[in-house]
BAZA-537204 format. One record per residue: residue in one letter; x, y, z of N, C-alpha, C, O in turn; residue number from 0. Coordinates in pm, 1 decimal, always signed. Layout:
BEGIN
   resn      neast     nnorth        nup     caeast    canorth       caup      ceast     cnorth        cup      oeast     onorth        oup   resi
      A          X          Y          Z          X          Y          Z          X          Y          Z          X          Y          Z    NUM
...
end
This chain:
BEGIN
   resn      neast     nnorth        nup     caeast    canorth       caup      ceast     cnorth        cup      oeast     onorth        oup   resi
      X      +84.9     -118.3       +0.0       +0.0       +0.0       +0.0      +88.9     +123.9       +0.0     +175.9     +131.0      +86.9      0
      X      +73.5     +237.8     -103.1     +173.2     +347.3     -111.2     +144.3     +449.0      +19.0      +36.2     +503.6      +41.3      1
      X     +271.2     +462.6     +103.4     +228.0     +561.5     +219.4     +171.9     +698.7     +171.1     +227.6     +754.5      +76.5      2
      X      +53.3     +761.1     +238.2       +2.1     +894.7     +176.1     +105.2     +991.2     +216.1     +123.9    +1094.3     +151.5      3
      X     +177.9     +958.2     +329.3     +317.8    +1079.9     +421.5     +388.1    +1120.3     +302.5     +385.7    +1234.2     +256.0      4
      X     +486.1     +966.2     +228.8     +583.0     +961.5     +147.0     +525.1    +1072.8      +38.5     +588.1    +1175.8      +14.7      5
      X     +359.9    +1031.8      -44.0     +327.9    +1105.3     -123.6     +303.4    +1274.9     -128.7     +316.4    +1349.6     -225.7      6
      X     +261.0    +1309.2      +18.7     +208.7    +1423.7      +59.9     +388.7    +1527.5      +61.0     +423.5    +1624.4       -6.5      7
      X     +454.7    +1456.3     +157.6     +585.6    +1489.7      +93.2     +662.7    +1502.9      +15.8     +735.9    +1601.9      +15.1      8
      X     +670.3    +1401.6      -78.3     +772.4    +1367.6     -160.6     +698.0    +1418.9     -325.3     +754.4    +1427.9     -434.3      9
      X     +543.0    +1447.5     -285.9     +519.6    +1508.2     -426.7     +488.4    +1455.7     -557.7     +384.8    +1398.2     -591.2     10
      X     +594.0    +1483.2     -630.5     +625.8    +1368.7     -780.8     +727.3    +1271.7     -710.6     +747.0    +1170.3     -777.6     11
      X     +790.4    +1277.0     -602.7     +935.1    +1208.8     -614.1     +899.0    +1053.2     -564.2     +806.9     +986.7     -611.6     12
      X    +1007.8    +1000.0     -438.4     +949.0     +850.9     -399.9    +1085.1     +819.3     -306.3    +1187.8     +859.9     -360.7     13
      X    +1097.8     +778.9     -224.8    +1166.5     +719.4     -139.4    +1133.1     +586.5      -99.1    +1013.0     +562.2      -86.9     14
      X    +1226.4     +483.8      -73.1    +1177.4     +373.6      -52.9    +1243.3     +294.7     -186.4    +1312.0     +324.2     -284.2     15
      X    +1169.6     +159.0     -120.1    +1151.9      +40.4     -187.0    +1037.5      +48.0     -250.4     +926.6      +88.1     -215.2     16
      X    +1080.5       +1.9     -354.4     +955.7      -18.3     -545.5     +960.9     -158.1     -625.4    +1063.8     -208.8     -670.1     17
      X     +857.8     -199.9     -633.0     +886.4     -323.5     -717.9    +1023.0     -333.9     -771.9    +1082.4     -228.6     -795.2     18
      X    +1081.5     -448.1     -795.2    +1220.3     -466.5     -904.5    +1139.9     -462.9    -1047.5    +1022.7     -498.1    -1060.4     19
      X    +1228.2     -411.5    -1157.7    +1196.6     -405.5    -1287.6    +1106.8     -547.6    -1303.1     +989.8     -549.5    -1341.5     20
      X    +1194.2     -678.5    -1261.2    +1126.9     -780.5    -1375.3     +982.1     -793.5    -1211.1     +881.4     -863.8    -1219.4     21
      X     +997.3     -757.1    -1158.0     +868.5     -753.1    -1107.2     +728.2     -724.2    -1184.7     +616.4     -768.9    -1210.0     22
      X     +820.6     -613.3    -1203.7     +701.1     -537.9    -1234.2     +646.6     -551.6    -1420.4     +543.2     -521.0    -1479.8     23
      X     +748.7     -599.4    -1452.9     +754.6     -683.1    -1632.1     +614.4     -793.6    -1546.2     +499.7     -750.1    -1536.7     24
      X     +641.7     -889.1    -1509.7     +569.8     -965.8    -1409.2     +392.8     -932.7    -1433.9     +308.4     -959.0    -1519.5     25
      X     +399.7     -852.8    -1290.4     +272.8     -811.4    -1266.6     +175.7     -716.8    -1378.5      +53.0     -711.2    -1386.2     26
      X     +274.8     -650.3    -1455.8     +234.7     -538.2    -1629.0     +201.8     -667.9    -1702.0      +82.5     -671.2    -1732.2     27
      X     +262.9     -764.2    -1735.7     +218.1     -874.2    -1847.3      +90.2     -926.3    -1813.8      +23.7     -937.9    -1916.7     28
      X      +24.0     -964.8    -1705.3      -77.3    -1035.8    -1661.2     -153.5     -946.9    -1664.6     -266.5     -992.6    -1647.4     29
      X     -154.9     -820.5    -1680.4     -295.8     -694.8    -1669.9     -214.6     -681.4    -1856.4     -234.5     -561.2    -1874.2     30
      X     -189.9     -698.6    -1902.3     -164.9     -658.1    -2091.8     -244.8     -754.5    -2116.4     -324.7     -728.0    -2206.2     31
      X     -258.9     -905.4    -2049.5     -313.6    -1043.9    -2186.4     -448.9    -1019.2    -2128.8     -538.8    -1053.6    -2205.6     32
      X     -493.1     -963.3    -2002.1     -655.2     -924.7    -1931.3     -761.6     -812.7    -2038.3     -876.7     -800.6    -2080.2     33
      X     -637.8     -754.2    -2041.9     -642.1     -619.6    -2168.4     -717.2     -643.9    -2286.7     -830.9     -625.5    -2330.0     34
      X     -586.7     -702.4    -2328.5     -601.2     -752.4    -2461.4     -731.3     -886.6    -2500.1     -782.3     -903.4    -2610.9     35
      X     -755.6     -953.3    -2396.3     -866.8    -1046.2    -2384.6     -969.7     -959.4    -2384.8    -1046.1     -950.7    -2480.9     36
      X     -980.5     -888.7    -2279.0    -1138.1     -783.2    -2276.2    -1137.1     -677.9    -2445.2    -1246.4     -650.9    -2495.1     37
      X    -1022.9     -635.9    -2505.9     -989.6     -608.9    -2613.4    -1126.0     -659.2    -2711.3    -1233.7     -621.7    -2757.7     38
      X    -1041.0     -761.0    -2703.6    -1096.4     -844.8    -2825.1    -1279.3     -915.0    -2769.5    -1352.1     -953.6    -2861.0     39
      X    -1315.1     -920.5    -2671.1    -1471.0     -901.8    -2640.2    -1557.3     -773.8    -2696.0    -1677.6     -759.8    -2717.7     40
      X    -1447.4     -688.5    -2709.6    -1509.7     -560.3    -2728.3    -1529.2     -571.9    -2908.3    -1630.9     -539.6    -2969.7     41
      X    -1395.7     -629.2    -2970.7    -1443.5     -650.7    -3082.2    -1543.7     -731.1    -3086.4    -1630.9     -702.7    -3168.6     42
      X    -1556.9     -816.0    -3027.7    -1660.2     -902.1    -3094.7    -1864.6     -831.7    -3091.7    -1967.6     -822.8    -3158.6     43
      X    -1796.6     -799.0    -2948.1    -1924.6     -686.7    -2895.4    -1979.1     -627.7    -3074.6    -2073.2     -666.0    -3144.1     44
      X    -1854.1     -505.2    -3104.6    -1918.0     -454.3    -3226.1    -1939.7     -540.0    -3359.3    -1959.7     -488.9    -3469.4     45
      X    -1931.3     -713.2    -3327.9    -1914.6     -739.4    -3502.6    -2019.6     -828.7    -3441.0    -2022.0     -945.9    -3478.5     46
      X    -2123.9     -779.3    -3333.1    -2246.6     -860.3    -3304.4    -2366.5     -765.8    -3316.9    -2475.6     -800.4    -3362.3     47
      X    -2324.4     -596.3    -3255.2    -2424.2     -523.6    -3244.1    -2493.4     -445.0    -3374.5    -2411.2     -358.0    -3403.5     48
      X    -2559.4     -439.4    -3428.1    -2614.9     -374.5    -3556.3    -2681.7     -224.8    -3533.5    -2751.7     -178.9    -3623.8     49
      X    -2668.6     -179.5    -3461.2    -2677.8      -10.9    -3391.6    -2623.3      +40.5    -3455.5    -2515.5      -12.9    -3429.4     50
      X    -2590.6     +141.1    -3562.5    -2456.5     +211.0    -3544.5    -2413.2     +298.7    -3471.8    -2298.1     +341.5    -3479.8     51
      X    -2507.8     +342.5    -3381.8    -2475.5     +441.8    -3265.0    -2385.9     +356.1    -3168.8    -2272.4     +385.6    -3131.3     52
      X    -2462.1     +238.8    -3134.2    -2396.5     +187.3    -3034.0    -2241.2     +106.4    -3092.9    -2156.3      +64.4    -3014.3     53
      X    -2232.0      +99.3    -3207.0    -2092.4      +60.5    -3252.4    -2027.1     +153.0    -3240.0    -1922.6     +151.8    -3174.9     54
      X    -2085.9     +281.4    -3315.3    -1945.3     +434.0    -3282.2    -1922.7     +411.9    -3146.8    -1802.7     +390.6    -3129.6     55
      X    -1996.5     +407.2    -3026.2    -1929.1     +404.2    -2890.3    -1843.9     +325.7    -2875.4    -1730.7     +357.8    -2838.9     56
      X    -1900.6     +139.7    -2914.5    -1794.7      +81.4    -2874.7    -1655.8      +78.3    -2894.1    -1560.3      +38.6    -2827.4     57
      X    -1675.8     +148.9    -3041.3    -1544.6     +180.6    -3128.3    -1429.9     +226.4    -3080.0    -1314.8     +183.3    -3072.6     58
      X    -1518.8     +380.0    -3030.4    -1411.5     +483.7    -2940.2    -1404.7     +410.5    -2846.1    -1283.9     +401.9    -2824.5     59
      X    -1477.8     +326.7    -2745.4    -1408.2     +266.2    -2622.6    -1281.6     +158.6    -2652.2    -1178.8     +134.8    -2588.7     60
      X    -1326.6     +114.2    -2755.8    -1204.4       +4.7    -2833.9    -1051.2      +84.6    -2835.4     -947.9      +31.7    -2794.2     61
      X    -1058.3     +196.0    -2880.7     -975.6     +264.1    -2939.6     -861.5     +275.8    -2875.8     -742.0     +255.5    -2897.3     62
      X     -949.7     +325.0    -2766.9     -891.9     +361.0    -2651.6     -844.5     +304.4    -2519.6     -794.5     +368.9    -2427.4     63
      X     -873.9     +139.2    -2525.2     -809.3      +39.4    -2493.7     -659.5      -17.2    -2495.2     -561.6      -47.1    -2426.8     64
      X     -720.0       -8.8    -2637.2     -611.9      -29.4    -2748.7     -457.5      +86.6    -2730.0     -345.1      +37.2    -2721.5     65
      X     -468.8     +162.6    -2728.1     -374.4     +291.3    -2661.0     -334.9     +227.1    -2550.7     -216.5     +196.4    -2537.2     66
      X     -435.4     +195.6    -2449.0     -402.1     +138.8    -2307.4     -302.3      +26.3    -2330.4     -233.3      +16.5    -2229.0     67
      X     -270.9      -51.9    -2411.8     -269.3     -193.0    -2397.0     -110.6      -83.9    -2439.8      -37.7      -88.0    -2340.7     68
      X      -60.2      -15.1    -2528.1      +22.0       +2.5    -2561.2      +79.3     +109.0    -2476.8     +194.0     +135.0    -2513.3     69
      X      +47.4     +165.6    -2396.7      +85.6     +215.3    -2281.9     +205.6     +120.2    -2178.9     +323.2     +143.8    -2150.9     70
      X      +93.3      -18.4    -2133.3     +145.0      -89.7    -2024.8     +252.2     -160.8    -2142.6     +347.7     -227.9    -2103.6     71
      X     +233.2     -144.9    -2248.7     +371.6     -251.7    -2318.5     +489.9     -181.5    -2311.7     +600.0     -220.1    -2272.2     72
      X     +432.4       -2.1    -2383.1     +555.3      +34.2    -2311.7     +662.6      +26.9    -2203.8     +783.9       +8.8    -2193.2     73
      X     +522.2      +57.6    -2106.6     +648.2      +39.1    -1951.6     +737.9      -78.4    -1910.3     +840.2      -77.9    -1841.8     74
      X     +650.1     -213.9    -1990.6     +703.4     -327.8    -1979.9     +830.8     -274.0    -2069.9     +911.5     -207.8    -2004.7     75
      X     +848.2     -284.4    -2149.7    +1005.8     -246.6    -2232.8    +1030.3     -172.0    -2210.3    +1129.2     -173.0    -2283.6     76
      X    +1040.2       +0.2    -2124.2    +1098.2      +28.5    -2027.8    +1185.4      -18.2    -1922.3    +1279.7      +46.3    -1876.5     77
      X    +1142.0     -156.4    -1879.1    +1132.2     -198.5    -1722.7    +1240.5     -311.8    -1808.7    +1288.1     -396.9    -1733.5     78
      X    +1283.6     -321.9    -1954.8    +1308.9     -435.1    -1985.2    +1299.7     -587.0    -2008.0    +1389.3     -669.1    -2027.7     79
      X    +1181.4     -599.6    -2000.8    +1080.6     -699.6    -2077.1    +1059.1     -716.0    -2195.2    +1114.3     -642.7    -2277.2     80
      X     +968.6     -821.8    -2235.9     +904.2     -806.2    -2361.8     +771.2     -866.6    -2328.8     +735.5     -972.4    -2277.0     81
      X     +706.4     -753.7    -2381.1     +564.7     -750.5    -2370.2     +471.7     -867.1    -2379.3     +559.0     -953.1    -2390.1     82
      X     +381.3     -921.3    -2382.3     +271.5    -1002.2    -2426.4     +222.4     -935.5    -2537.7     +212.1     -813.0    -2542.9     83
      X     +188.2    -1020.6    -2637.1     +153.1     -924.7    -2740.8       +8.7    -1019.5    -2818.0      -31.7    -1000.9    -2932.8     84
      X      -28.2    -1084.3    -2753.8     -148.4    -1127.3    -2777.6     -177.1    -1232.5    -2912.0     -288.9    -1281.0    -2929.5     85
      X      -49.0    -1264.0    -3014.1      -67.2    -1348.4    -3120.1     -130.1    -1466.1    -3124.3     -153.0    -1535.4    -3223.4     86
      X     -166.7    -1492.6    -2972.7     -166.8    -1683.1    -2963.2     -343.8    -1698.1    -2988.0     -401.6    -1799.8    -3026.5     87
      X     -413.1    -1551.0    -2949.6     -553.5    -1530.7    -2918.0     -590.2    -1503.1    -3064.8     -514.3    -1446.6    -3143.5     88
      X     -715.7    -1548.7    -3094.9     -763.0    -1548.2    -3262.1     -945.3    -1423.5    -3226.8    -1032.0    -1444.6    -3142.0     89
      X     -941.4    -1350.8    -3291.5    -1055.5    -1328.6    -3289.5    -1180.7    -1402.2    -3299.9    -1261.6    -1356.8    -3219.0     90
      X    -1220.8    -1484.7    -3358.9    -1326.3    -1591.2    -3369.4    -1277.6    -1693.2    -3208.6    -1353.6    -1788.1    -3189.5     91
      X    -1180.9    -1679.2    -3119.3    -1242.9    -1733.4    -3029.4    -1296.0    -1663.9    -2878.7    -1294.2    -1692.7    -2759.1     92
      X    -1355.1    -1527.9    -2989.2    -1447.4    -1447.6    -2859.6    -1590.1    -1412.7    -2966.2    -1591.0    -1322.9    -3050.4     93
      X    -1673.1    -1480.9    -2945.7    -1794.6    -1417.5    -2987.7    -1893.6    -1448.5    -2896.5    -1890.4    -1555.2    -2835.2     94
      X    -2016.7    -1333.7    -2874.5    -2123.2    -1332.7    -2836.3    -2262.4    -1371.4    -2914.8    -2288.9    -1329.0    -3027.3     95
      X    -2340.6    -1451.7    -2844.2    -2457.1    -1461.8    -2912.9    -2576.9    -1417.1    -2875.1    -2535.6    -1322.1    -2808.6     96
      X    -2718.9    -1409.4    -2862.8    -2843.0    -1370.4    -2813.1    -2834.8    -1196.0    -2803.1    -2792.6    -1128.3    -2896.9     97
      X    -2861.9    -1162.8    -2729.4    -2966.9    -1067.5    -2691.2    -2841.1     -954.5    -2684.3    -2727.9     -990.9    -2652.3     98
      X    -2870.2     -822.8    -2715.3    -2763.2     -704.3    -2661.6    -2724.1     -673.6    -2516.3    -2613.7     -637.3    -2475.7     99
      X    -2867.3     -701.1    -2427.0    -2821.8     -643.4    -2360.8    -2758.7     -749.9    -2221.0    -2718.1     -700.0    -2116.0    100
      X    -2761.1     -876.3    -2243.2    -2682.0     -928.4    -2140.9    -2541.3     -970.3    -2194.7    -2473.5    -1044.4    -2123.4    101
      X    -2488.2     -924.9    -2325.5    -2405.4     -881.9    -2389.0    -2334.8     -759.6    -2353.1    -2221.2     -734.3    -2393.2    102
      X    -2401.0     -686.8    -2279.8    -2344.5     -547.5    -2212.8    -2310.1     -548.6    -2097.2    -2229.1     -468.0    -2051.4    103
      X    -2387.5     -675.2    -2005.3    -2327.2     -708.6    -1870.6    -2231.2     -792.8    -1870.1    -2155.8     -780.8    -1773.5    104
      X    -2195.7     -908.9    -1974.8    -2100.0     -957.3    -1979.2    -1991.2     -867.8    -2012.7    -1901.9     -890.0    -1930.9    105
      X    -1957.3     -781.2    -2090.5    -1849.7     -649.1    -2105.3    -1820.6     -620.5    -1984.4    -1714.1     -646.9    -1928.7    106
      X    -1954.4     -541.2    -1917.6    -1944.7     -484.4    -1776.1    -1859.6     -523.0    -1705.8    -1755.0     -463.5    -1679.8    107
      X    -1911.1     -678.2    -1647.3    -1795.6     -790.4    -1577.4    -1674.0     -783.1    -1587.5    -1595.0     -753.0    -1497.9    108
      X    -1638.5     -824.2    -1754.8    -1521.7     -804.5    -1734.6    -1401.9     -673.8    -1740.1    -1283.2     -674.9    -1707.6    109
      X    -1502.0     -547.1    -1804.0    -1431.0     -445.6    -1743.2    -1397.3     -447.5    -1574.8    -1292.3     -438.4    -1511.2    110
      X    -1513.8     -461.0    -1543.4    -1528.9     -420.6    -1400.0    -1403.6     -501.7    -1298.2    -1343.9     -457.2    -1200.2    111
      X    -1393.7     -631.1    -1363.5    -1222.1     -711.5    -1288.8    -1152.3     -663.9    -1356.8    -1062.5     -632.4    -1278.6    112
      X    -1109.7     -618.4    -1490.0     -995.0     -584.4    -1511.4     -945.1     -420.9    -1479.9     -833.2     -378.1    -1508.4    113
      X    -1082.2     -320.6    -1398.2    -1092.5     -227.4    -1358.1    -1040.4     -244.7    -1212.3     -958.6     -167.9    -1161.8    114
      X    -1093.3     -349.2    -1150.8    -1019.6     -451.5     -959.8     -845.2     -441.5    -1016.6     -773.1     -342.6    -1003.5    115
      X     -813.0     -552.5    -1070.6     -692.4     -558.7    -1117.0     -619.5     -441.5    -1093.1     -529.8     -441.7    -1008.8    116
      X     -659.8     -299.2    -1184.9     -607.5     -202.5    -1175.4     -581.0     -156.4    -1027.2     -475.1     -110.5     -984.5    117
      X     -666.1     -171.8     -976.0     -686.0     -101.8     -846.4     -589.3     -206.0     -702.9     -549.1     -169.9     -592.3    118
      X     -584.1     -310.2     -758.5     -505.1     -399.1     -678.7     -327.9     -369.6     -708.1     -242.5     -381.5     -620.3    119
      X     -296.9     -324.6     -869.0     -188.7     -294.6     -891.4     -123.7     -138.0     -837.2       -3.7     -112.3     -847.0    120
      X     -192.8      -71.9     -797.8     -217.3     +104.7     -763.9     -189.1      +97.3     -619.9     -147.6     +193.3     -555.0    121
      X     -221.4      -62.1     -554.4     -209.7      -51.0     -393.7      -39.6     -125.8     -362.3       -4.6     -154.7     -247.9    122
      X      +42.1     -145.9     -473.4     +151.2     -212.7     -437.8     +256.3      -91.4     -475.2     +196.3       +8.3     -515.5    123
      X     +383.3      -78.8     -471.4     +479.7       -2.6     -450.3     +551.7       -3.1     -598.0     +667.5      -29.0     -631.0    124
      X     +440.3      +34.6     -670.7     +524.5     +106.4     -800.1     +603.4     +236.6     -809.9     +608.0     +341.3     -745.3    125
      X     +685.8     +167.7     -957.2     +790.0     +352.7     -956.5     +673.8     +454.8     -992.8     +568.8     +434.4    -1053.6    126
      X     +726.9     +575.3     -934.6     +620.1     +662.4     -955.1     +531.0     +664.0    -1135.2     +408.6     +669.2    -1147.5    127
      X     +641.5     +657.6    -1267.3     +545.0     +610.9    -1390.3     +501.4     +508.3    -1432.2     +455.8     +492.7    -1545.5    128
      X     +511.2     +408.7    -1329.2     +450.5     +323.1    -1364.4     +293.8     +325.6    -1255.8     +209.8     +236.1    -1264.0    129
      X     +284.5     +410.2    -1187.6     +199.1     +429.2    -1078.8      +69.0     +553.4    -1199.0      -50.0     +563.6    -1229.0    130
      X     +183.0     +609.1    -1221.0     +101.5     +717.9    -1366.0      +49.1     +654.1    -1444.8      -62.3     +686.9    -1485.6    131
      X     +118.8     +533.2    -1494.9      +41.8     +518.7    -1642.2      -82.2     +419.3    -1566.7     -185.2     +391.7    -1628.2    132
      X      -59.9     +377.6    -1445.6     -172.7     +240.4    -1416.7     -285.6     +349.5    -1359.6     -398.8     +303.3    -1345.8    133
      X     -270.0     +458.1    -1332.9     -371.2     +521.6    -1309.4     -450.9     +618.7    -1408.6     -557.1     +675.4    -1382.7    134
      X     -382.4     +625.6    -1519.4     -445.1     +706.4    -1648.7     -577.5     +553.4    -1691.6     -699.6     +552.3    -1706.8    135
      X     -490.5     +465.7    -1696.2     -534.1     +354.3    -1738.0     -635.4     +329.7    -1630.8     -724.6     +269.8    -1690.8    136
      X     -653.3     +335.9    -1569.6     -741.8     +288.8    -1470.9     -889.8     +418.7    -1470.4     -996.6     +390.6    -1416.0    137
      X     -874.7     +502.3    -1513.5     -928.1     +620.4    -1549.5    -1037.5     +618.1    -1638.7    -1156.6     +647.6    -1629.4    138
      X     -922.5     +550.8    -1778.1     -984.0     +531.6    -1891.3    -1112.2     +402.5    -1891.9    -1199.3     +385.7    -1977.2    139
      X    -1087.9     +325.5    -1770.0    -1178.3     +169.9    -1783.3    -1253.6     +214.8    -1684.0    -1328.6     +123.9    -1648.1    140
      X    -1271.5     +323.5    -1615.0    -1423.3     +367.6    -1509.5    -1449.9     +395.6    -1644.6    -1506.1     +313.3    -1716.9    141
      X    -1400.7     +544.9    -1697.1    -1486.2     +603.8    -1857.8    -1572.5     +440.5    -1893.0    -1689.1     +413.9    -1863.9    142
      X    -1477.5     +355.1    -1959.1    -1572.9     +285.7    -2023.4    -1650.0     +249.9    -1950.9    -1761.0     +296.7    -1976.2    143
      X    -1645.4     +152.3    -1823.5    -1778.7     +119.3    -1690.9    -1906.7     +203.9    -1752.7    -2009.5     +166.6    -1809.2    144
      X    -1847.2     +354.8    -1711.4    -1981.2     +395.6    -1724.2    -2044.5     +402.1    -1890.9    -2165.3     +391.6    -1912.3    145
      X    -1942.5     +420.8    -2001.7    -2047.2     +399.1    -2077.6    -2116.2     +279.1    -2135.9    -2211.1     +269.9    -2213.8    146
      X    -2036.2     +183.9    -2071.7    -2094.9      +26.1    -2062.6    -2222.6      +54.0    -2010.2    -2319.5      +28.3    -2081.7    147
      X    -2243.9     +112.2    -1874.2    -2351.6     +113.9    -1821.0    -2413.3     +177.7    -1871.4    -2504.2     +111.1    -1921.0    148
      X    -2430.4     +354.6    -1909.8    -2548.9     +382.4    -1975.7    -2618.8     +303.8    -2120.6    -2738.8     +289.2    -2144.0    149
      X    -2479.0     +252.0    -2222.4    -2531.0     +163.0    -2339.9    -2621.0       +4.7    -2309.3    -2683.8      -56.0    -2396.1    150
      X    -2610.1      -26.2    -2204.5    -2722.1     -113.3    -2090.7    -2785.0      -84.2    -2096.7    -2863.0     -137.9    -2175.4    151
      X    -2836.3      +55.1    -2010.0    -2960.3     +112.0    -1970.4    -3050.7     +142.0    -2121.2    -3173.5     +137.9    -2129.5    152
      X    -2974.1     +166.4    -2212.0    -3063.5     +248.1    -2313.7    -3100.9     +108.3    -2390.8    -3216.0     +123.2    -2431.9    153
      X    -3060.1       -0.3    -2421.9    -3065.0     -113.4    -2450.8    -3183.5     -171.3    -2380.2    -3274.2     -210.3    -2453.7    154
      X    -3199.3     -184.0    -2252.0    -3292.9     -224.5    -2205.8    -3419.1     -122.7    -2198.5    -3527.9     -175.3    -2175.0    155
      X    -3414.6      +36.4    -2218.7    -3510.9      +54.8    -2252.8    -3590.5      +81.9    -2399.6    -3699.5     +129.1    -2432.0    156
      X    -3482.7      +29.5    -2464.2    -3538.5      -24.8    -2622.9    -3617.3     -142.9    -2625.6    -3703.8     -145.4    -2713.2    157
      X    -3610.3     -217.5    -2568.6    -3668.3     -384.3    -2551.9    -3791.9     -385.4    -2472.1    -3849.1     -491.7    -2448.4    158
end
């Protein structure tokens, strides 16, 4: 858990003990293939939904994942790693079937753990940019939460 003293003091800076690099290669790879899995739900999300409103959203939420995913790869090759890069995963083995909108709670879900995740990685003793980028990132997957949730709500009051 990051002390609030160290932060309230130290500002941008950091004193202390911080994950080791391949630690943190480590713990960044297992939130990249979570990523990149919920990623590719999201594609499938739009090559199920026939809205085009609700595809432009998912799109931009895609988009902007997608940025994310290349964010944490960065830091991983920063930190001196090599990234996960997702080749082994095929698109055709994420598709959804039935109805939109329990199609929107399944998204939800798994934003919503790979949104935990974030928040479990934010409570351990990262270098301060790697503490930055998991919290931009962590930012960006409430954004989507909620527009997961309102594209729910409006879904179910179409039906």
């Amino acid at each position: 858990m990051p002390n609030p003293i160290k932060e309230v003091l130290l500002n941008r800076g950091w004193a202390g003990p911080t994950l080791s690099r391949s630690e943190t290669v480590d713990r960044l790879d297992a939130l990249i293939r979570q990523h990149i899995e919920l990623n590719h739900h999201y594609g499938a999300a739009i090559r199920h939904c026939d809205d085009e409103r609700v595809v432009d959203v998912l799109e931009r939420l895609q988009k902007t994942a997608r940025t994310d995913v290349g964010k944490l790869s960065e830091t991983v090759l920063s930190c001196g790693g090599t990234p996960y890069n997702g080749t082994d995963l095929s698109p055709d083995d994420f598709a959804f079937e039935g109805a939109l909108s329990p199609l929107f709670g399944e998204l939800r879900d798994l934003e919503t753990s790979f949104n935990d995740a974030l928040a479990d990685e934010l409570d351990l003793e990262h270098q301060m940019r790697t503490r930055g980028v998991l919290q931009a990132i962590r930012s960006n997957s409430q954004d989507r939460l909620d527009a997961l949730t309102a594209l729910q709500r409006r879904i179910e009051d179409l039906t």
